[in-house]
VOLO-243353 format. One record per atom (N, C-alpha, C, O): x, y, z; residue number from 1; residue in three letters; atom name. Coordinates in nm, 3 decimals. Example, Ala and Ser with C-alpha at 12.3 -4.5 7.8 and 13.67 -1.06 7.14 Angstrom:
2
NODE       X       Y       Z seq type atom
NODE   1.319  -0.569   0.780   1  Ala    N
NODE   1.230  -0.450   0.780   1  Ala   CA
NODE   1.320  -0.330   0.780   1  Ala    C
NODE   1.424  -0.332   0.846   1  Ala    O
NODE   1.285  -0.225   0.708   2  Ser    N
NODE   1.367  -0.106   0.714   2  Ser   CA
NODE   1.290   0.003   0.787   2  Ser    C
NODE   1.341   0.114   0.804   2  Ser    O
end
This chain:
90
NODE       X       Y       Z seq type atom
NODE   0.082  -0.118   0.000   1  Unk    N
NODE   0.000   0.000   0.000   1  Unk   CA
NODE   0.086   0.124   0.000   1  Unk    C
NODE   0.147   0.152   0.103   1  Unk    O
NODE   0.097   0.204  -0.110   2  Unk    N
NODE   0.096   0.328  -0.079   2  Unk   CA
NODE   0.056   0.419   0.024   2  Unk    C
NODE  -0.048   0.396   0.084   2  Unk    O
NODE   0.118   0.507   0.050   3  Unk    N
NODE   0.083   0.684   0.140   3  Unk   CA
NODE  -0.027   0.715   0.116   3  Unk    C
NODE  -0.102   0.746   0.209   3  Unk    O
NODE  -0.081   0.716  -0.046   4  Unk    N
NODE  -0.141   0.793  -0.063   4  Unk   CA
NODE  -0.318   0.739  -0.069   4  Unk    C
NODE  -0.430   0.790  -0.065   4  Unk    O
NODE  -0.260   0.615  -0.079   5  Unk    N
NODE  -0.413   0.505  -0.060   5  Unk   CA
NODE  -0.435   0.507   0.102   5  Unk    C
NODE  -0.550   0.498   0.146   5  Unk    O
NODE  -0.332   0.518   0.183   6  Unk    N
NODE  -0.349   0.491   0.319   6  Unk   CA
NODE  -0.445   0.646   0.373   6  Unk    C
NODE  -0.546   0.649   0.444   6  Unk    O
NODE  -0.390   0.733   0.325   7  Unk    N
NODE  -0.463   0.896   0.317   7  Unk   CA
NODE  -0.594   0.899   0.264   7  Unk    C
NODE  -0.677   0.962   0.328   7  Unk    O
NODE  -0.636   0.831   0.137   8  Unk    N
NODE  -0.760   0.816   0.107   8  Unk   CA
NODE  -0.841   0.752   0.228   8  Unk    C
NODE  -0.941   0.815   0.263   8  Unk    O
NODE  -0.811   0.626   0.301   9  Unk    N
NODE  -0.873   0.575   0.325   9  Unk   CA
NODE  -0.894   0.633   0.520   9  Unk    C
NODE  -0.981   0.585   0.593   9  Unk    O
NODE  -0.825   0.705   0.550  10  Unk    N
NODE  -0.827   0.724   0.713  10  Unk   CA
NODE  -0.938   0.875   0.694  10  Unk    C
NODE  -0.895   0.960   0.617  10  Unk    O
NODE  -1.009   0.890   0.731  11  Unk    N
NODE  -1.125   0.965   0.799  11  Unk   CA
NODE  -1.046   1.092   0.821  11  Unk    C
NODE  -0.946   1.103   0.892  11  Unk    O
NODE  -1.110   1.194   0.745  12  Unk    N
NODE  -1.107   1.364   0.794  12  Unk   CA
NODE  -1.129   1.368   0.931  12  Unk    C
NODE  -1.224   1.322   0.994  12  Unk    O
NODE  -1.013   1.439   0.978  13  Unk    N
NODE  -1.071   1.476   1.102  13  Unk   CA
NODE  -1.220   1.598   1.145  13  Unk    C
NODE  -1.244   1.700   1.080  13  Unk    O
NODE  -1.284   1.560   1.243  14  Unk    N
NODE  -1.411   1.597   1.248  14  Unk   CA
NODE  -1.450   1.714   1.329  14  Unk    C
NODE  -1.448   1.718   1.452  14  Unk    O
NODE  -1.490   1.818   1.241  15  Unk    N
NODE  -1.478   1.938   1.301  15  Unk   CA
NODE  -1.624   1.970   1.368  15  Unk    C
NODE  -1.718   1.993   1.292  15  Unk    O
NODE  -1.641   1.972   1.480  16  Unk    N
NODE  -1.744   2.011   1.539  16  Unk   CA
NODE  -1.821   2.175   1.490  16  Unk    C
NODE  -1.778   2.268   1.421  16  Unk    O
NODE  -1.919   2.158   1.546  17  Unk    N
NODE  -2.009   2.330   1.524  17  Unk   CA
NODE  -1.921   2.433   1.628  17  Unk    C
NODE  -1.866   2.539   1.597  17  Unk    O
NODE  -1.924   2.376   1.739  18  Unk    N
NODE  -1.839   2.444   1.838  18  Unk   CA
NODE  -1.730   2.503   1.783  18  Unk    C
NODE  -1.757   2.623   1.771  18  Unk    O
NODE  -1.617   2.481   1.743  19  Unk    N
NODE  -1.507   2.440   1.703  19  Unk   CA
NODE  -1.536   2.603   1.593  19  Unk    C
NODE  -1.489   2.716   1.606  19  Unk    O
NODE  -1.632   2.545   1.490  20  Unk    N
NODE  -1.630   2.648   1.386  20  Unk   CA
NODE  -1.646   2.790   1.414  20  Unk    C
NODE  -1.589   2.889   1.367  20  Unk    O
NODE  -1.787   2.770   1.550  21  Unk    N
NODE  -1.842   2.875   1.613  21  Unk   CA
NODE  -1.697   2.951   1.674  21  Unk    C
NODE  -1.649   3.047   1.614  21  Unk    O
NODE  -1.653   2.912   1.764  22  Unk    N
NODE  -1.484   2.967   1.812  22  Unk   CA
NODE  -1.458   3.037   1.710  22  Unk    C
NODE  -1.500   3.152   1.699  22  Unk    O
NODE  -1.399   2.987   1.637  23  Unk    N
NODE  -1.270   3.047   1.495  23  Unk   CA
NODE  -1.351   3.141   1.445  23  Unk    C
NODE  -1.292   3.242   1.410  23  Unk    O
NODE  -1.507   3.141   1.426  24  Unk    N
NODE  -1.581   3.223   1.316  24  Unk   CA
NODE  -1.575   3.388   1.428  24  Unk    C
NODE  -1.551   3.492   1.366  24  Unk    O
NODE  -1.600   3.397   1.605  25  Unk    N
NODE  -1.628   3.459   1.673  25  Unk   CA
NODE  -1.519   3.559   1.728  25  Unk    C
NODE  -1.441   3.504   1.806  25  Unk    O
NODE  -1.500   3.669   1.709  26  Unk    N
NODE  -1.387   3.743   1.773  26  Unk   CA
NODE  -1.395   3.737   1.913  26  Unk    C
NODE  -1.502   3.689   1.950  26  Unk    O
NODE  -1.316   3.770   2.007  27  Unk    N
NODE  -1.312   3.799   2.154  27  Unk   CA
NODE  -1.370   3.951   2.154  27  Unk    C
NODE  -1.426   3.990   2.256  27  Unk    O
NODE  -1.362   4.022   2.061  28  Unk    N
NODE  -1.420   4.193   2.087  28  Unk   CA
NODE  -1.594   4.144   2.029  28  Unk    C
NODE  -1.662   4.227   2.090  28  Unk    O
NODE  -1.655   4.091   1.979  29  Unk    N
NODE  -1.796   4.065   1.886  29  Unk   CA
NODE  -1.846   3.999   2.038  29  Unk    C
NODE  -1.953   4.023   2.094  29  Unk    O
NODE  -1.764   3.930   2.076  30  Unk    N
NODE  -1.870   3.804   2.198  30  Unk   CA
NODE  -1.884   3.942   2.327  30  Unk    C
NODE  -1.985   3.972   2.389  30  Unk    O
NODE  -1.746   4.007   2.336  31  Unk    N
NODE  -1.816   4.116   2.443  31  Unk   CA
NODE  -1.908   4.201   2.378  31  Unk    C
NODE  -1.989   4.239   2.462  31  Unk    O
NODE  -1.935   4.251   2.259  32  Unk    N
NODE  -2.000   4.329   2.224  32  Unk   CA
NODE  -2.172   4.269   2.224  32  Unk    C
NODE  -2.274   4.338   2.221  32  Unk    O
NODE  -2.163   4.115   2.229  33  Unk    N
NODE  -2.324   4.086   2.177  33  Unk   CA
NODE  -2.410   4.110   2.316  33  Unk    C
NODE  -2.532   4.098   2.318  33  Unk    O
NODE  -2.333   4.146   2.430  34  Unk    N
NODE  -2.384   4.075   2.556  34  Unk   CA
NODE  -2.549   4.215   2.555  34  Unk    C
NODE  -2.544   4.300   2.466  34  Unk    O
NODE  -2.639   4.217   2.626  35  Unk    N
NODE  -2.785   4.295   2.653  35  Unk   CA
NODE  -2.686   4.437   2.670  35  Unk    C
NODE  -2.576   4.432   2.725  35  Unk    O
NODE  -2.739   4.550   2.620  36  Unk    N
NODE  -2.727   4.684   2.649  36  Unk   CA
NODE  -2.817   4.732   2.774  36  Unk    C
NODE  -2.925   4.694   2.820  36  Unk    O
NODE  -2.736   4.820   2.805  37  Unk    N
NODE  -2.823   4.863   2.953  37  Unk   CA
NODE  -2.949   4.951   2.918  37  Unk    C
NODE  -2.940   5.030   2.824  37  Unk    O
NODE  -3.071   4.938   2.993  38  Unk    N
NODE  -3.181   5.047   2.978  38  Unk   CA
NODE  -3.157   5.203   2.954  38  Unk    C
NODE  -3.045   5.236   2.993  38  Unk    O
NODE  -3.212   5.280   2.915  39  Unk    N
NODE  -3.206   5.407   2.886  39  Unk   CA
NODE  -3.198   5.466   3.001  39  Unk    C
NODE  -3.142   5.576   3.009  39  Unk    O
NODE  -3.252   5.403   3.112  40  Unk    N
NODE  -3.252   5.463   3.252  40  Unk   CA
NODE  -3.140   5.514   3.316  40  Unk    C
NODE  -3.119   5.623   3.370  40  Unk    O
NODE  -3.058   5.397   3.299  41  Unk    N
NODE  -2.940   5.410   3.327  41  Unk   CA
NODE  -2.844   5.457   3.290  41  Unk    C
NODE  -2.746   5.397   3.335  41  Unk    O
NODE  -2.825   5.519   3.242  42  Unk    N
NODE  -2.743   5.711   3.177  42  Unk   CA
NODE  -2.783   5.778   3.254  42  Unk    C
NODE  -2.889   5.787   3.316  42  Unk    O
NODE  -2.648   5.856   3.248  43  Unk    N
NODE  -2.664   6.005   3.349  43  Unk   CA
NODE  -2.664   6.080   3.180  43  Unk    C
NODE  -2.592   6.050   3.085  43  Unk    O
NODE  -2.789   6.202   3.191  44  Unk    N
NODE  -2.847   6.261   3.066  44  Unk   CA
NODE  -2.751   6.348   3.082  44  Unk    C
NODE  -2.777   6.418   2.984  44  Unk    O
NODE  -2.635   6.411   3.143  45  Unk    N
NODE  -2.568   6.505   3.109  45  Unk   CA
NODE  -2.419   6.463   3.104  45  Unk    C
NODE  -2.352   6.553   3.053  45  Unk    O
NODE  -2.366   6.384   3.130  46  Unk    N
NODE  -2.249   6.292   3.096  46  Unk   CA
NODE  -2.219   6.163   3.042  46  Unk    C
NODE  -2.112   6.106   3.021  46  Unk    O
NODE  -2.369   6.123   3.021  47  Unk    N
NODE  -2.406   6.007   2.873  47  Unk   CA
NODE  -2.299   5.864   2.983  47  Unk    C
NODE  -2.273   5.750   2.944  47  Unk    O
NODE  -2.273   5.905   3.071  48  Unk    N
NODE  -2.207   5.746   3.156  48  Unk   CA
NODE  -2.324   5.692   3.200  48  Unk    C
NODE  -2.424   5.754   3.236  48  Unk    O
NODE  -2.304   5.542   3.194  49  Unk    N
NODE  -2.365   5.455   3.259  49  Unk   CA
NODE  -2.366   5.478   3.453  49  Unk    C
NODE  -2.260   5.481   3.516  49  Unk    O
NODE  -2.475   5.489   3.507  50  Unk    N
NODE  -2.503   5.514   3.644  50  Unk   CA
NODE  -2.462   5.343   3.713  50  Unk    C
NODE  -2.529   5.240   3.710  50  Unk    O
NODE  -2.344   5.366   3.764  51  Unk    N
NODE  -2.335   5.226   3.860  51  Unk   CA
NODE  -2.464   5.185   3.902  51  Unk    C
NODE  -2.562   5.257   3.922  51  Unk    O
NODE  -2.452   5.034   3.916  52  Unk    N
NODE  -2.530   4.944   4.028  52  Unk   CA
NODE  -2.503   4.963   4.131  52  Unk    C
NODE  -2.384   4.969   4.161  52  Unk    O
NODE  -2.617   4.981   4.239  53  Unk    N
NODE  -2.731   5.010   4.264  53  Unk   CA
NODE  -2.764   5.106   4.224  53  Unk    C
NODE  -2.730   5.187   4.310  53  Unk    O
NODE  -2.848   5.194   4.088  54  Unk    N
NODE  -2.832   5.319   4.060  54  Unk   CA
NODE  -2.894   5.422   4.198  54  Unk    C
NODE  -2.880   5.544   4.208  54  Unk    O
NODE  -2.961   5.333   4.288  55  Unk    N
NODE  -3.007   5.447   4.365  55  Unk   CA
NODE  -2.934   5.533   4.447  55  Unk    C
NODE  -2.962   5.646   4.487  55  Unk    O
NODE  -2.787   5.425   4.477  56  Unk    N
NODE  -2.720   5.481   4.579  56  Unk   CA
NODE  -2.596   5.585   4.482  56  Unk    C
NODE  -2.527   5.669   4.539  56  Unk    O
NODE  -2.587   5.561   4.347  57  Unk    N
NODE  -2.478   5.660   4.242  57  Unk   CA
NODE  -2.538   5.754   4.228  57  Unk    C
NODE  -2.465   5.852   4.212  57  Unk    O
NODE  -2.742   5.792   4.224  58  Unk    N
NODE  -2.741   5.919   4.100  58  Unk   CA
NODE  -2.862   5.919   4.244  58  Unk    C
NODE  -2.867   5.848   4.345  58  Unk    O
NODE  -2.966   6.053   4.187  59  Unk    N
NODE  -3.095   6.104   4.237  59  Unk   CA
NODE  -3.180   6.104   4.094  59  Unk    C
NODE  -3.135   6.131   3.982  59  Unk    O
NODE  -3.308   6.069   4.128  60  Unk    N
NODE  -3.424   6.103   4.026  60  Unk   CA
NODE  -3.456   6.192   4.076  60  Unk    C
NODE  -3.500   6.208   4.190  60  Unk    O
NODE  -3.423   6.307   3.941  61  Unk    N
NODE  -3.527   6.482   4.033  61  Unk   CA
NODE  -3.640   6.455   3.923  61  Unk    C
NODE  -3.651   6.431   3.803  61  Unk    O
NODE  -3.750   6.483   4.086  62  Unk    N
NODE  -3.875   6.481   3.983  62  Unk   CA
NODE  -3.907   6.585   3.931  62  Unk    C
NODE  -4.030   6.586   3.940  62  Unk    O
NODE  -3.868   6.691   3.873  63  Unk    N
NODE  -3.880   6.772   3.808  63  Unk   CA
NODE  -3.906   6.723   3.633  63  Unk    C
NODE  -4.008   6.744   3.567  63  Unk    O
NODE  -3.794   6.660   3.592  64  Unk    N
NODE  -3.766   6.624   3.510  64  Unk   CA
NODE  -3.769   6.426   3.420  64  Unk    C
NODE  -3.789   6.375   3.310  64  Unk    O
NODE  -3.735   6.388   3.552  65  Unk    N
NODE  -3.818   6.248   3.623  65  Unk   CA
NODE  -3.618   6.186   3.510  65  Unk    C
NODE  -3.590   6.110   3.418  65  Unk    O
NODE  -3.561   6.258   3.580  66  Unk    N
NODE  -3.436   6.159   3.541  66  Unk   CA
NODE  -3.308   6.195   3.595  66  Unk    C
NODE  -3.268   6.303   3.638  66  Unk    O
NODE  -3.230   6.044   3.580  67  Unk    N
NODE  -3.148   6.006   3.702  67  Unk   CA
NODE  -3.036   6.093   3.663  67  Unk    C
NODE  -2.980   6.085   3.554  67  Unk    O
NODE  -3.003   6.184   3.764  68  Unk    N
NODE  -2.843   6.222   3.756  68  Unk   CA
NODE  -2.724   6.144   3.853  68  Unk    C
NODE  -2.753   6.092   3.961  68  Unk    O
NODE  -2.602   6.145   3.803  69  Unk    N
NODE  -2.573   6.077   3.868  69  Unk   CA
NODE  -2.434   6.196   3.978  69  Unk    C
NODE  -2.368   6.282   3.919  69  Unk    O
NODE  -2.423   6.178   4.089  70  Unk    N
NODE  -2.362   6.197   4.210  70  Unk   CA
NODE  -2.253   6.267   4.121  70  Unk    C
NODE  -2.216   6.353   4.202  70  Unk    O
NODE  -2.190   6.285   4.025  71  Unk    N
NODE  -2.039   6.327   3.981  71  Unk   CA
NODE  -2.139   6.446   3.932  71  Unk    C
NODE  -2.132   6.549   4.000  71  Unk    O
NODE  -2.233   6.448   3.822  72  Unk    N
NODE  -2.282   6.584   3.757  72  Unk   CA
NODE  -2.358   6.667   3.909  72  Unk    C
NODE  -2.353   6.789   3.925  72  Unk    O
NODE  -2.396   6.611   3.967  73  Unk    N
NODE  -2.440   6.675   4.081  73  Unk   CA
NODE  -2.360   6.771   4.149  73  Unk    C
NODE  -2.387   6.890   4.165  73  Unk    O
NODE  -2.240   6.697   4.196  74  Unk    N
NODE  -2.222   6.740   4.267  74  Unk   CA
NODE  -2.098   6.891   4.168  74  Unk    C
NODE  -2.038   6.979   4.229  74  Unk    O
NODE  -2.096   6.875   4.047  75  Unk    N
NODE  -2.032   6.965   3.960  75  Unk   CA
NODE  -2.089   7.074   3.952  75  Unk    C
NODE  -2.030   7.181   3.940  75  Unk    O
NODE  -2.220   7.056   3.957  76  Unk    N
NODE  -2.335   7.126   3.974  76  Unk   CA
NODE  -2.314   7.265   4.015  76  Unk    C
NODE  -2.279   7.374   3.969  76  Unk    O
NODE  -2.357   7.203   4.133  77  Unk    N
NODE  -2.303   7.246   4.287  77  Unk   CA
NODE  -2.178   7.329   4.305  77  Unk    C
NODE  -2.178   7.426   4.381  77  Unk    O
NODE  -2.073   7.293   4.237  78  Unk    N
NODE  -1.944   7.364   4.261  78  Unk   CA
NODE  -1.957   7.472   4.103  78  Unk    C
NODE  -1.858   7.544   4.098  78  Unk    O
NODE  -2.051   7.496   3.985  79  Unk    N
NODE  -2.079   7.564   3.973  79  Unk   CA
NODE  -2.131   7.667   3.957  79  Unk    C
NODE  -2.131   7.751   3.867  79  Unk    O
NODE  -2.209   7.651   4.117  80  Unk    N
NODE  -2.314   7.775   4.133  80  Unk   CA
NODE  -2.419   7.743   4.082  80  Unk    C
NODE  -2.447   7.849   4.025  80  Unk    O
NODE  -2.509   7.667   4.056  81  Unk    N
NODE  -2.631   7.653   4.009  81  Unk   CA
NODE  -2.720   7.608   4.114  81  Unk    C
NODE  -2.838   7.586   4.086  81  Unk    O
NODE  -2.680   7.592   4.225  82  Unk    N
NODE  -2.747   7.566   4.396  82  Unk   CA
NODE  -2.818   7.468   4.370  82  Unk    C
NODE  -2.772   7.372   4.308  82  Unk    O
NODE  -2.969   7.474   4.421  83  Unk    N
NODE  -3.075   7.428   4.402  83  Unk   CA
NODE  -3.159   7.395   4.270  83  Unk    C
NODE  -3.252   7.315   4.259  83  Unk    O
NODE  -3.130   7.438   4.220  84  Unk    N
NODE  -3.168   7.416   4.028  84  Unk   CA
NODE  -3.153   7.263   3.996  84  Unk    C
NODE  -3.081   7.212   4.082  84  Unk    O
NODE  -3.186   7.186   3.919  85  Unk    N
NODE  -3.187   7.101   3.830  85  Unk   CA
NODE  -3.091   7.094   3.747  85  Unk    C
NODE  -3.084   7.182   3.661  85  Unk    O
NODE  -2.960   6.955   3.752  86  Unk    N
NODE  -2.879   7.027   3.671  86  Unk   CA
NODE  -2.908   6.985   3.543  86  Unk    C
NODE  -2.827   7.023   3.459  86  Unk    O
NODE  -3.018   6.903   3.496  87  Unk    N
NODE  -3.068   6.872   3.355  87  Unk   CA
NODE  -3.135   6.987   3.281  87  Unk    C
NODE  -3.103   7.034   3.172  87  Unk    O
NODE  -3.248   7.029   3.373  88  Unk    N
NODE  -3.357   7.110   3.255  88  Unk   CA
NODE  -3.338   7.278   3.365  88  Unk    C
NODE  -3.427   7.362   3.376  88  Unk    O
NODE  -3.236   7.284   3.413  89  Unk    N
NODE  -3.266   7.424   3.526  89  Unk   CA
NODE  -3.362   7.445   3.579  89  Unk    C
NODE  -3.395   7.564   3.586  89  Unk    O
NODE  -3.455   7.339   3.645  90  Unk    N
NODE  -3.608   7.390   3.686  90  Unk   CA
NODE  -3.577   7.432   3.844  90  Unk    C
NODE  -3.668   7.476   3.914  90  Unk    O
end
């Protein structure tokens, strides 16, 4: 027997779905597919995501009925806008 009859005759190795799925999938695409966070969760004036627990990172002023979070607040604050709203100035 030939090499090359012995090659014909031994079985492709067998590539699973898994296998393909891996190689086909980047490491940046698999973090990217994961659920996006609710709209809630933005601070509307620095477009960051409000840590978990958002209650204890930001305040809902009901003025406006949305969450700021503790960093724009308190920027706020250090520029003179006191008591105001720092989303809509109400």
């Amino acid at each position: 027997m030939s090499s090359s009859d012995n090659a014909a005759r031994c079985p492709s190795p067998v590539v699973s779905s898994a296998d393909v799925l891996l190689v086909s999938i980047s490491q940046e695409e698999l973090m990217n597919s994961g659920h996006a966070m609710p709209e809630g969760k933005f601070c509307p004036i620095c477009c960051l995501p409000i840590a978990l627990p958002t209650g204890q990172h930001s305040v809902l002023k009901p003025c406006c009925t949305k969450p700021v979070c503790h960093g724009c607040l308190m920027a706020s604050e250090l520029a003179g806008v006191g008591d105001l709203c720092p989303y809509c100035r109400t």
